[in-house]
N, C-alpha and C positions, 0 to 999 in steps of 0.2 A: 215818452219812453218807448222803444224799439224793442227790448231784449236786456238781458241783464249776462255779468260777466260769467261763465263756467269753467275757464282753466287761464291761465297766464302762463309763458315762456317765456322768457326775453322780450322781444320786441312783438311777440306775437300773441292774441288774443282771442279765443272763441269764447261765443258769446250766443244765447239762447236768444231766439227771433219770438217774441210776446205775439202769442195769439191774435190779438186784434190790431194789431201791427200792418199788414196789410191793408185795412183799408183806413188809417192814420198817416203812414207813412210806406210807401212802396220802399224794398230795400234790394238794391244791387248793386252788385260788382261797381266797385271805380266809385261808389257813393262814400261822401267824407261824414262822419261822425266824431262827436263826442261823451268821453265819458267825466264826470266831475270826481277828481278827488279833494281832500279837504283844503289845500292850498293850490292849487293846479285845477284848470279842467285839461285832460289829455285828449288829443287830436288822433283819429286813426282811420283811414282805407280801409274799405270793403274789399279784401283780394280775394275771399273765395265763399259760395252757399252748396250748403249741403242739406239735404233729409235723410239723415244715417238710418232708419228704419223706417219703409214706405205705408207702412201700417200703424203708426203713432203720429201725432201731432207733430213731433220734435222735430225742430228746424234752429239751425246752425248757421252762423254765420263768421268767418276768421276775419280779425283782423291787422292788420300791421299799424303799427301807434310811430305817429310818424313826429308829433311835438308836442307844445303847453301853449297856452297862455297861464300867466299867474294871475293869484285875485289882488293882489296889493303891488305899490310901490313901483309896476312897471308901465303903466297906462294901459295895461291890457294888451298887448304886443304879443307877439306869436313868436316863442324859440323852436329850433331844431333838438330833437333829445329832448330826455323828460330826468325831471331831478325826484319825482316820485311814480310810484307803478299803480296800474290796478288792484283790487283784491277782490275776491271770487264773492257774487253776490251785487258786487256796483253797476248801477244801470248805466246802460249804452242811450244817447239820445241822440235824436235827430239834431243837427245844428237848427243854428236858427241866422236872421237877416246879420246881427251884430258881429257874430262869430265867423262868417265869411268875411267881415270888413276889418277885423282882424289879423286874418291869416293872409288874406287875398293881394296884400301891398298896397301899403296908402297914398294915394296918389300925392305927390309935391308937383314943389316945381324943378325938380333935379331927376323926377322919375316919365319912363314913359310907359303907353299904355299897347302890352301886348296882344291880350284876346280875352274872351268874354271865357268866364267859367263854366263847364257844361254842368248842365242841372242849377248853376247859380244865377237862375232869372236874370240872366244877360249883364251880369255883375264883373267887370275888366278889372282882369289882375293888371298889375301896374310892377315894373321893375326899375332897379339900379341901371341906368346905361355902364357904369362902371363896371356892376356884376358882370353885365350880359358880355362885354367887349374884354374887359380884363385878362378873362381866362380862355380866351377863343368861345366859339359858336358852331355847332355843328346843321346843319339841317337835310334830314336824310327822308324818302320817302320814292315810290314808284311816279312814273310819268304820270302829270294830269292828278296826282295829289292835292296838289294846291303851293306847293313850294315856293315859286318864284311870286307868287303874289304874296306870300306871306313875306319873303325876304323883304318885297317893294315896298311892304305896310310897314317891316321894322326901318328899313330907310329914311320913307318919307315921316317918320314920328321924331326919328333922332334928327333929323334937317330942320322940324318944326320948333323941337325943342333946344334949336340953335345948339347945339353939341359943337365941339372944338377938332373933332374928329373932320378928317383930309380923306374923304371915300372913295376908295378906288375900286370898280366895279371891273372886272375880268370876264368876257363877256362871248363867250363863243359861239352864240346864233344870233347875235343880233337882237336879243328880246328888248334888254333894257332902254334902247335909248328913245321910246316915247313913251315911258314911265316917269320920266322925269322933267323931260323938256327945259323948262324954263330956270331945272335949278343943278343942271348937270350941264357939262361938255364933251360933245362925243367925241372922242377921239380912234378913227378908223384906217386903212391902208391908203386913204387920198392924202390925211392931216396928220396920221402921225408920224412924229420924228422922233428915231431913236437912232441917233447915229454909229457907224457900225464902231468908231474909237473906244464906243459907250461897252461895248463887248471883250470879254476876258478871254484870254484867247483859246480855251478849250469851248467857249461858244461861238468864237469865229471859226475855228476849226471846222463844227457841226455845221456852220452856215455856208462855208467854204465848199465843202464835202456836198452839200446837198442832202445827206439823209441816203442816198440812193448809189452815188461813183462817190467812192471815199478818196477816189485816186491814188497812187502809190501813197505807202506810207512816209518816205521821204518826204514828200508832199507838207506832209505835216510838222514836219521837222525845221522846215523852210521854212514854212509859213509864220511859225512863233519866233523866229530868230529874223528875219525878214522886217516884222510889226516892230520887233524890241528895237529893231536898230532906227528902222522908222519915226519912231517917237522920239529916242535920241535924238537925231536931225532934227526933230521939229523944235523941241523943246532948248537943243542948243543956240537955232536961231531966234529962241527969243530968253536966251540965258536964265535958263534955269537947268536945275540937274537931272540926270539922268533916271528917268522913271524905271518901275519893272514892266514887263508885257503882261500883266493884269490891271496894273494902275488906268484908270478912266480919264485920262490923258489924250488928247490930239494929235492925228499923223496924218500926212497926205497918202493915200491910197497910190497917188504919182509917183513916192519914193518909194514905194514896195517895188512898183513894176518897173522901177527907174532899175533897183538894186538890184531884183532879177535879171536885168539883161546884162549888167556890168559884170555878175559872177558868171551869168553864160559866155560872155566876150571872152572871158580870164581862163575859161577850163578849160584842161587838157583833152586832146579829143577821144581820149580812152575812157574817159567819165559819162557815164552818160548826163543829157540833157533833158531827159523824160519825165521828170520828175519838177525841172523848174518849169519847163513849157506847158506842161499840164494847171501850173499855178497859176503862170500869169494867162492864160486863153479865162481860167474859170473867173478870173478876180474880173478881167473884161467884159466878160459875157454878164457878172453881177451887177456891172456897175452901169450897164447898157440896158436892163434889161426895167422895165415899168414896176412889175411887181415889188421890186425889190428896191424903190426908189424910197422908200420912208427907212431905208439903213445906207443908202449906196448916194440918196440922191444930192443933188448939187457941187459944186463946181469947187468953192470956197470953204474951208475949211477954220473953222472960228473956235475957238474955247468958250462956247455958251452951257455950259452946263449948268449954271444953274438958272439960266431962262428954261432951260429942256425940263428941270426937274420944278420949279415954277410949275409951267405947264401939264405934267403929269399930276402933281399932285395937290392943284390948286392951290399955290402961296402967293399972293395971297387970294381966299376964295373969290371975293366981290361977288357973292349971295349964290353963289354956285360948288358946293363944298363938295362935289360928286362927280369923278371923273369918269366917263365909261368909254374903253377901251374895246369897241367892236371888232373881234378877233376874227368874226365869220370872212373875212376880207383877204386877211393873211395867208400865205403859201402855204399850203399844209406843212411843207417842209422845213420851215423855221419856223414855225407855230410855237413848237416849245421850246427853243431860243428865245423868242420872245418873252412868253412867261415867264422862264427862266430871270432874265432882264430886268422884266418889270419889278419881282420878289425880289432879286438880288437888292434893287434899287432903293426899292422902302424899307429893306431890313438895314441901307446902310446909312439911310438918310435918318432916318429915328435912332438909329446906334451915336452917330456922328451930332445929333443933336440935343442928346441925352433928352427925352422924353419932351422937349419943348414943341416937337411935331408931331405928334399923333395921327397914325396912319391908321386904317381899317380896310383891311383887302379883303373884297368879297371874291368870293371865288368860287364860280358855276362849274359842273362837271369835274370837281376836284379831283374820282379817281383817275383822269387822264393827264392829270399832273403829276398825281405822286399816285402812281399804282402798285399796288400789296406786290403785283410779279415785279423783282429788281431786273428781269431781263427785260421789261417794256419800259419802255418810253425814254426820255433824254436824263439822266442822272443829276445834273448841277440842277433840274428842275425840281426834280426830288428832294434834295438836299438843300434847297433853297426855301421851300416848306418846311421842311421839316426844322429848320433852324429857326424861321420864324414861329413855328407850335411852339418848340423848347424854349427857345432866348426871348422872343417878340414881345413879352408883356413887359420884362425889366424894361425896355427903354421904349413903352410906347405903339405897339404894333400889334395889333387885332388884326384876328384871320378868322372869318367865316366861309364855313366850308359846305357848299351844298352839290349834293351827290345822290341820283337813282340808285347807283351801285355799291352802295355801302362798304359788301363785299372783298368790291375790287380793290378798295382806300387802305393804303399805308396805315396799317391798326397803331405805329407809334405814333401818327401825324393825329389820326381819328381819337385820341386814347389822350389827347394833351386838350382836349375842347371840355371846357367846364362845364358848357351847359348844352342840351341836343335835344333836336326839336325834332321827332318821328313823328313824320306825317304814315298814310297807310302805307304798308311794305306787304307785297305780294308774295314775294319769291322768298321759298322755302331757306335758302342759303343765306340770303339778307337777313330774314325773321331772326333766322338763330345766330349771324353773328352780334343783329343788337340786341338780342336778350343776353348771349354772353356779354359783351361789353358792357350793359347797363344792367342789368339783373338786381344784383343785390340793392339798387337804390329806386325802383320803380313800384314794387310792394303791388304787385300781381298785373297793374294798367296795362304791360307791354303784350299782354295776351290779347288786348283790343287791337292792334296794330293792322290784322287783314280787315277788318271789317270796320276804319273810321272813314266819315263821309269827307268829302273835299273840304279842304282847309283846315281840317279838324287834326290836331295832335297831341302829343303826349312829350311833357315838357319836364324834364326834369336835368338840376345839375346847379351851379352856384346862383342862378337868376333867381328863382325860383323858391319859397321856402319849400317846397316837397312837389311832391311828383305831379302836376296836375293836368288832366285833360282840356283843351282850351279850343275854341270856334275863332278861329282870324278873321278879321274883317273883314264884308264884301270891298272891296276896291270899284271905286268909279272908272267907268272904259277907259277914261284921261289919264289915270295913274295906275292902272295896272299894264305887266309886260306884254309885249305884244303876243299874239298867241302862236308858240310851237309848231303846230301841228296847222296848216291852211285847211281851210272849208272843201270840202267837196262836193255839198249839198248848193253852195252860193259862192263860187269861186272869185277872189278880186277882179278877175281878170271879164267877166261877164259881159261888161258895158264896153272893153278897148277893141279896138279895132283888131284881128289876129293876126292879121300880115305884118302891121308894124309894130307889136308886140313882141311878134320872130325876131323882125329886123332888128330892132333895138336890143335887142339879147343877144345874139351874132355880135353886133359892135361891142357888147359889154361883153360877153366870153371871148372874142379875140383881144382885145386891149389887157386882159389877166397875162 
C-alpha cells in the first residue's frame, strides 16, 4: 500500500502518500496505480504531488481513475470507465506484474507490438492494427524526437504481421526508402508515372501556371475547355461517350495544341491571341522539359490506368505492400499537385472499391499539405485530406499524419485522428495547442512533453486503453530512416574524390 483515499470528485481522486511509501514504493507523476473496490479493482494516473503544509508530514497525491478490471466472469480484461467509485479511507496500491498484463494489450495474432511501458520493466503494450489505422494516427513531436523511427517501427510490425493494408508512404526528403528495401518500391521523379490525363483540371491549371506566371486569366479558360474537347476526340475515336474535364480519362496533349492553333487560324484579328499563345508555348515548353517527364513524358498515349494504379498502390503487392513515393525529386512547383494526386487517387480508389482495398497514407510533413493558414499552400490538397480524415474510414483509407508543426496542421484534419502519439514538443505554441486538443483525455502526462527523451511518447486516443507513456524501439541501422540532418563531424563525402564530386553534382543540378 502507497496511501489511502482522502476525497473523491468525479473522476478525480486525492489520496494520502503512507509514510514509509517511499522507500517501498517511489511515487510519481505519470505512475499508474490501483485501488481495490469490492467487485472492481480501479485503475488511475498519478497527474499531480503535493505537500500542502512544508512542516507536517502530509503528502498528497491526485489522481485521475482512468478504468476497471472486474474480479469475476470477465477473465480479468481491463475496461475504460468505472461501473463503481472509490470511498474515502480505500487504499491506493502499487500495481503489481499481473495488472500491467492486464491493462497493457494482450498480445494475439491479430495485434501488434507498439513500445515498451515506461516504468513497466520493459513490458510492450500490444494494440488492434484496426484501432490504430481505423480512426487515423496522428504523430506529432520536434525535429530529432524520434518520430520517423517510430513511424518505420509501426510499418515494419504491421508488414510483419502480414496486414492487408496497400502503404503508401509520402515522402519528402527522401528518408524512407532504405528503411524498407527489400519490402517497399521507391517510386521517385526517374520511375514515377502520373500522367498529366490523371489530373482534374483545376490541377492541371496549377501545373499549367507554374505556381509563379499564372498567365492571363483567359488562359485558364482555354485551357479547361481545350482538355474537355480533347478527351472527347480521343474517347470518340475509340467510341465511347463524352467524358467531363475532371473525369481521369485519356487525351493527346497533340490535340490541345492541334485545337489551339485552328481557333487561332479562325480569329478575328481584333481578338486578341495572347492568351492562346501563351497556352500553347507553356503546354511545349512542359512537355519538352526533363523534370516534368513523369506527367508530360512519352510519346503514346494508352488508357493504363489501372496498371498506373497497380503501381502506386501495390495490387497486387508480391511481398512488397509499401509504396514510397520520394517527393525530394519533384519540382517544388507541382509538389502539391502531386500530393494532391496521389490523396485524390486512394480516396477514390477505396470509395470505388467499397473497402475491398485498404489504403494507409502516411504522410510526412503534413502541415505543408493541409496548413491551419487557408491562404497557403494549393487548396484541392487541403481538401483532399481533409476528405480522407472525414470519409477515409467508411470505405477503407487510413491517414497517418506526422508533423514538427502541430501548430501549423488544419486542426479539423488534426482533430479527426483517433489516436496521437506526442513525442517531445519544444515550442511554446505547439505545447498549448496539444494540451488544447488532447487535454481532457491525457490526465496530467501532456505536461511531460518538453522533457521526454528520444523515442519516448505520450500515447493516447482509440489504440490505446488510456493514456500511456511508451519507449519505441531501437531500430537496426538497416531498418531505420535515413538520417535528416548529414554529419558534420564525419561527412559521407570524406573518402570521394572533390573534383568529381563537383562535377557530378553540376551534371545532376543541370539535368533538373
Amino acid at each position: 500500500m502507497i496511501g489511502r483515499v482522502v476525497a473523491v470528485s468525479g473522476s478525480q481522486v486525492v489520496a494520502t502518500i503512507s509514510e514509509d511509501a517511499g522507500s517501498a514504493e517511489r511515487v510519481e507523476k505519470g505512475q499508474l496505480v490501483k485501488i481495490p473496490l469490492p467487485q472492481t479493482h480501479a485503475f488511475a494516473i498519478v497527474s499531480a504531488l503535493s505537500i500542502p503544509m512544508p512542516d507536517t508530514p502530509v503528502r498528497l497525491m491526485e489522481l485521475a481513475l482512468v478504468g476497471e478490471c472486474r474480479h469475476r466472469g470477465d477473465g480479468g480484461r481491463f475496461h475504460r470507465g468505472l461501473s463503481a467509485y472509490p470511498a474515502l479511507g480505500d487504499p491506493v496500491l502499487a500495481i503489481e506484474p499481473r495488472d500491467l498484463a492486464a491493462i497493457r494489450g494482450a498480445e494475439g495474432p491479430e495485434t501488434i507490438p507498439l513500445g515498451a511501458l515506461h516504468r513497466g520493466s520493459g513490458r510492450i503494450v500490444h494494440v488492434d492494427p484496426d484501432r490504430l489505422l481505423g480512426r487515423h494516427f496522428a504523430v506529432l513531436g520536434a525535429t530529432g524526437s524520434g518520430k520517423s523511427c517510430a513511424v518505420a517501427s509501426i510499418l515494419h510490425t504491421l508488414v510483419e504481421r502480414g496486414t492487408q493494408a496497400h502503404i503508401l508512404v509520402l515522402d519528402p526528403h527522401g528518408e524512407y526508402a532504405s528503411a524498407f528495401r527489400d519490402r517497399a518500391v521507391v517510386l521517385g521523379q526517374d520511375n514515377l508515372e502520373l500522367p498529366y490525363w490523371l489530373l482534374t483540371g483545376e490541377e492541371l491549371v496549377e501545373v499549367v501556371g507554374g505556381g509563379r506566371d499564372p498567365g492571363p486569366q483567359r488562359a485558364a479558360e482555354l485551357l479547361l475547355d481545350f482538355v474537355a474537347r480533347a478527351k472527347g476526340a480521343y474517347r470518340d475515336a475509340n467510341g465511347d461517350h463524352r467524358p467531363a474535364v475532371d473525369a481521369p480519362v485519356p487525351y493527346r496533349l497533340s490535340d490541345v495544341i492541334r485545337l489551339i492553333d485552328e481557333v487561332v487560324g479562325r480569329l478575328d484579328r481584333t481578338e486578341s491571341v495572347a492568351a492562346y499563345r501563351w497556352l500553347k508555348n507553356r503546354l511545349e515548353i512542359l512537355s519538352r522539359d526533363p523534370r516534368f517527364a513523369f506527367l508530360f513524358g512519352g510519346i503514346a498515349v494508352r488508357d493504363d490506368m489501372a496498371r498506373i494504379l497497380g503501381t502506386l498502390f501495390r495490387i497486387p503487392a508480391d511481398g512488397r505492400p509499401i509504396t514510397v513515393v520520394d517527393l525530394s525529386g519533384i519540382p517544388n512547383e507541382v509538389l502539391e499537385v502531386v500530393v494532391s494526386v496521389l490523396l485524390r487517387l486512394a480516396f477514390d480508389l477505396a470509395y470505388w472499391s467499397r473497402g475491398r482495398i485498404p489504403v494507409l497514407i502516411l504522410c510526412e510533413e503534413a502541415h505543408r499539405c493541409a496548413p491551419s493558414d487557408k491562404s497557403r499552400g494549393f487548396a484541392p490538397t487541403r481538401l483532399a485530406m481533409a476528405r480522407i480524415a472525414k470519409e477515409g474510414r467508411k470505405y477503407g483509407v487510413a491517414l497517418g499524419l506526422v508533423s514538427q508543426r502541430p501548430s501549423d496542421l488544419e486542426p479539423s484534419v488534426l482533430s479527426q485522428c483517433g489516436t496521437v502519439l506526442a513525442f517531445r514538443v519544444t515550442s511554446p505554441h505547439d505545447q498549448e495547442l496539444v494540451h488544447a486538443l488532447l487535454r481532457d483525455d491525457a490526465n496530467g502526462l501532456l505536461d511531460f512533453l518538453p522533457s521526454l527523451g528520444d523515442g519516448e511518447a505520450i500515447v493516447l486516443g482509440q489504440a490505446v486503453p488510456f493514456p500511456v507513456r511508451l519507449q519505441f524501439p531501437e531500430l537496426s541501422s538497416e531498418l531505420r530512416p535515413r538520417r535528416a540532418s548529414p554529419s558534420f563531424s564525419r561527412p559521407e563525402s570524406a573518402e570521394e574524390d572533390p573534383i568529381e564530386l563537383l562535377e557530378s553534382l553540376v551534371r545532376a543540378w543541370r539535368r533538373r
